[in-house]
C-alpha positions in Angstrom: 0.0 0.0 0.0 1.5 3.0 -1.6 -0.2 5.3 1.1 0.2 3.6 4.1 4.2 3.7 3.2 3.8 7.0 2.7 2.3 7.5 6.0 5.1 5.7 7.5 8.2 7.4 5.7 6.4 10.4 7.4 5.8 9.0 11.3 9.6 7.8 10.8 10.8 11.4 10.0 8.6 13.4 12.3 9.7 10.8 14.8 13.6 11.1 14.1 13.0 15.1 14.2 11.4 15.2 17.7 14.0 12.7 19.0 16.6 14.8 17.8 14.9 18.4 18.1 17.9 19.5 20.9 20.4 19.2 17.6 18.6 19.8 14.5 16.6 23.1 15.6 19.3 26.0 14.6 17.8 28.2 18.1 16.3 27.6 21.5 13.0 27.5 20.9 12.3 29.4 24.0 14.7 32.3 23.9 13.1 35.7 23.0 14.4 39.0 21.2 11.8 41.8 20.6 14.1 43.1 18.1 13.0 40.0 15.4 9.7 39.9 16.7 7.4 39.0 14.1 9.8 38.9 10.6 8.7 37.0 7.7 9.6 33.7 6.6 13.2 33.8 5.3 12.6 31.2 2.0 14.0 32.5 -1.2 13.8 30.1 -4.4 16.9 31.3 -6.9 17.3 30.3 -10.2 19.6 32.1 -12.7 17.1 33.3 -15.5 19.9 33.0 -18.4 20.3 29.1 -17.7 17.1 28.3 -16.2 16.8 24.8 -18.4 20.7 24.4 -17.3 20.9 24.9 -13.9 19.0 23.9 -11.0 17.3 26.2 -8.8 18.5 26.7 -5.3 17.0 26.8 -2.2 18.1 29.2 -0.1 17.2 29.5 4.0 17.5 32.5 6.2 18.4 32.6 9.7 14.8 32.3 10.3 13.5 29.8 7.4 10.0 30.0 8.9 9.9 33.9 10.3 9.5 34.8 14.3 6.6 35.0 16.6 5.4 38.2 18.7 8.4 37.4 20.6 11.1 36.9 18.3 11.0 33.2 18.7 12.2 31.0 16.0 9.1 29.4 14.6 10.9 26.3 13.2 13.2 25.7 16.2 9.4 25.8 18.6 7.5 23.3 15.7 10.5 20.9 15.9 10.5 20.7 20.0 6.7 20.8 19.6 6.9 17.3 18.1 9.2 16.1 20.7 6.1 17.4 23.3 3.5 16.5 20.9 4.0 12.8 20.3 5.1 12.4 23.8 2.2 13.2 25.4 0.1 11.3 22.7 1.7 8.5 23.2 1.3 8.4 26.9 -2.3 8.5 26.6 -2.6 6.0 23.8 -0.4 4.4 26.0 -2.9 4.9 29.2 -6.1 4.3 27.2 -5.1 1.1 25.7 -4.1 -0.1 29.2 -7.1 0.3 30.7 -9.4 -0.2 27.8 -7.8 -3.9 27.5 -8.0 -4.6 31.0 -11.5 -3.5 31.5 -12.6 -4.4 28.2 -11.3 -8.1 28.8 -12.3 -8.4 32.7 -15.7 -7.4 31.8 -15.7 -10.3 28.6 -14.5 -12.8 30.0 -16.4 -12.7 33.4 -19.6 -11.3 32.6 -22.6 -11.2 35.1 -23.1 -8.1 37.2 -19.9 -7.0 36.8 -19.9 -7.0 33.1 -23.4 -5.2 33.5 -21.9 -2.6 35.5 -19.0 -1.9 33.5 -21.6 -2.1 30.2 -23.7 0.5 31.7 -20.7 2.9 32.7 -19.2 2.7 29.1 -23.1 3.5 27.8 -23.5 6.4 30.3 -20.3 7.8 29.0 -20.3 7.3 25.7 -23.5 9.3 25.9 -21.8 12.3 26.5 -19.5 14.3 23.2 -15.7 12.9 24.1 -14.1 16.4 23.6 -16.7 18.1 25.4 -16.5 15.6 28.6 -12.5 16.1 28.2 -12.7 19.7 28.0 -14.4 19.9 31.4 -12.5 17.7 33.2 -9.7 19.4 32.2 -11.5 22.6 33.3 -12.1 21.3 36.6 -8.4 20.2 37.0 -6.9 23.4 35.9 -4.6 24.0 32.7 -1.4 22.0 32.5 -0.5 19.4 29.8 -0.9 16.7 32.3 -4.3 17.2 33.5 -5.2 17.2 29.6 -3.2 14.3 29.3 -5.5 12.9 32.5 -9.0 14.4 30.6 -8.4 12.5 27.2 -7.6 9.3 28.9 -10.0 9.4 31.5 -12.2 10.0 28.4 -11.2 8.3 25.3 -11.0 4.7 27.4 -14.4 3.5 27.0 -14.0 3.2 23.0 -11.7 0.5 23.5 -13.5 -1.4 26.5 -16.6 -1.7 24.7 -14.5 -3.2 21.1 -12.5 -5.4 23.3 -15.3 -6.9 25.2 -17.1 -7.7 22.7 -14.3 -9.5 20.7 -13.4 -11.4 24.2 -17.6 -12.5 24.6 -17.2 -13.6 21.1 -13.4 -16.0 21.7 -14.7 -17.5 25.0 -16.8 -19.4 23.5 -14.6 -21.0 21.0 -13.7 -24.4 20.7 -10.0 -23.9 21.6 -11.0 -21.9 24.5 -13.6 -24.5 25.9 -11.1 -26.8 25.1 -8.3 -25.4 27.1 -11.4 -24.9 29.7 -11.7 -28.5 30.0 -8.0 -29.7 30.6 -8.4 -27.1 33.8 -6.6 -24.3 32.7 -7.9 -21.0 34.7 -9.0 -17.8 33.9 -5.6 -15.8 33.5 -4.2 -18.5 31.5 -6.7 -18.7 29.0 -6.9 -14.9 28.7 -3.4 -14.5 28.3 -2.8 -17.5 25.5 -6.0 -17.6 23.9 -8.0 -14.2 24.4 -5.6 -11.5 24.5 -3.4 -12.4 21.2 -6.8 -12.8 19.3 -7.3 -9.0 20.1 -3.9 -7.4 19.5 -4.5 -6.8 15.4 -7.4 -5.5 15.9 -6.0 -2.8 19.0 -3.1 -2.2 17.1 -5.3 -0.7 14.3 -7.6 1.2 16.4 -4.6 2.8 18.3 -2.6 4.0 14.7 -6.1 5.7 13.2 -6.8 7.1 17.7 -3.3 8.3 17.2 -4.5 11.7 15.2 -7.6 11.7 17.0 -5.4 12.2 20.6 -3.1 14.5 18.2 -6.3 16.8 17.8 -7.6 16.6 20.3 -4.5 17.7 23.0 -4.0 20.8 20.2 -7.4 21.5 20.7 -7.7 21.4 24.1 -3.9 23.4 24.3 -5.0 26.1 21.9 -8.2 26.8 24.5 -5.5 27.7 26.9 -6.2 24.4 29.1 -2.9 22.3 27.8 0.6 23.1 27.6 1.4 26.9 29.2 4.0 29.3 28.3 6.8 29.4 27.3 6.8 25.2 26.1 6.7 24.8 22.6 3.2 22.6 21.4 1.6 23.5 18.2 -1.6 23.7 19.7 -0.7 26.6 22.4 1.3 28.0 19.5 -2.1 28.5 17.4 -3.2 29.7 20.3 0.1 32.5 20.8 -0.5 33.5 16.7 -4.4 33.9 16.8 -4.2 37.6 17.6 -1.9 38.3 14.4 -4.0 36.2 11.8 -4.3 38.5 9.2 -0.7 40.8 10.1 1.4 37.6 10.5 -0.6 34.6 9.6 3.0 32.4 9.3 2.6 31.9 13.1 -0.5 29.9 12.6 0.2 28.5 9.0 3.2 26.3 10.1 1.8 24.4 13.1 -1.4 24.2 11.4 0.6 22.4 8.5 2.5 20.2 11.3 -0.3 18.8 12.7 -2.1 18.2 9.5 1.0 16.2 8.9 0.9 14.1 11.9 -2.8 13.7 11.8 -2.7 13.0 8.0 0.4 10.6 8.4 -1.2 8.0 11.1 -4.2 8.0 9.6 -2.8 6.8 6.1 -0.7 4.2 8.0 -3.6 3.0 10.0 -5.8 2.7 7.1 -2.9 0.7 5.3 -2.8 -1.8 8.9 -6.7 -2.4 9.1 -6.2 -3.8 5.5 -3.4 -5.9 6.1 -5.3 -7.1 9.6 -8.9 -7.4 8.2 -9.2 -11.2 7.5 -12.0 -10.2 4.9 -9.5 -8.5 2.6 -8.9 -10.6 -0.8 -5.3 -9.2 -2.3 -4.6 -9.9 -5.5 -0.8 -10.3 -6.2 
């Protein structure tokens, strides 16, 4: 899948940036100068006009490729630290969710009775409610820092998985290898750790790579409403947030996170796309 490859080229490169952001970004993102505040994009496309067939044009990059913010900031240096904070924090609550959508999601499956009608009814009673707008007041309640949004997404964004994993782990217990292994006397956590949980890792694996944008959005979202990451740390949400006032004298300071979390979003989305056809068992590829 030409896409989903695509996709991947991209996570590997966004990836390798925000694990090396400390070298590659050419200032401290955090280090102001009112005396550069708000320049232009420095990009400058040369080509000699005699030999334009002959010669290749050259791309030529200022001190500040991508211009400064309202407080002389590089905007470049604070996108490529912001993907070192952005993918951290989303993959800590993938991480979270996944965690205790698979334990919940499987206790509730494989056990059943009240519990499982308790846990059912939770999951129902929240799934009721919009997921960004329960998140954004929790988050609210708990007061603006990157961790309590990191707390209001997961606290949130759980109940997806519980209700897709216990209904795949109602469906396995009651196959044949599972009454099977049943009546040799092999016990609960046994079972559910040979038999049930590796029958449920394709399908997590793609529901976590298409959440991944989804959790990418929605920490941006909930940043640029002030309620996420606070001055002065770099995240391309809060850095919407910082250009909004100068949209239409310096719309550069929203243009290039915009485009970086289009990227993100855009690039797991691909590659998740490209897993659920590789994982669905319906799929008939044609070599």
């Amino acid at each position: 899948d030409k896409m989903a490859c695509l996709g991947l080229i991209i996570i590997m490169v966004i990836l390798v940036v925000g694990l090396l952001a400390p070298v590659v970004s050419p200032h401290d993102p955090i280090k102001i100068d009112l005396s550069r505040r708000l320049q232009a994009p420095q990009l400058e496309l040369q080509f000699s006009i005699n030999n334009i067939f002959s010669q290749r044009p050259r791309l030529i990059l200022g001190e500040y490729p991508l211009g400064t913010d309202h407080l002389g900031r590089c905007i470049l240096s604070r996108i490529i630290h912001g993907t070192q904070v952005s993918l951290r924090t989303s993959f800590l609550v993938l991480l979270i969710i996944m965690t205790v959508g698979i334990f919940v999601g499987t206790l509730s499956g494989y056990i059943g009775g009240r519990l499982d009608n308790v846990i059912v009814s939770v999951i129902d009673v929240l799934l009721a409610f919009p997921g960004l707008i329960l998140a954004l007041a929790i988050a609210g309640m708990l007061g603006p820092s990157i961790t309590n949004v990191m707390i209001a997404i997961a606290s949130v964004a759980w109940v997806g998985y519980a209700r897709i994993i216990r209904g795949m782990v109602v469906s396995i217990k009651e196959k044949e290898y599972v009454l099977a292994a049943r009546s040799v006397g092999t016990g609960g956590p046994g079972i559910i750790l040979r038999h049930v949980l590796p029958n449920v890792v394709s399908p997590v694996i793609v529901l976590a790579t298409l959440d991944m944008g989804s959790i990418i959005l929605s920490i941006s979202g909930l940043s640029f409403l002030g309620l996420g990451a606070q001055p002065p740390m770099p995240e391309w949400g809060a850095m919407l947030n910082d250009g909004r006032p100068y949209m239409q004298t310096a719309p550069w300071l929203m243009i290039f996170p915009g485009l970086a979390i289009l990227t993100a979003v855009l690039s797991f989305n691909l590659m998740g796309d490209g897993l659920r056809d590789i994982f669905d068992p319906k799929g008939i590829r044609r070599l």
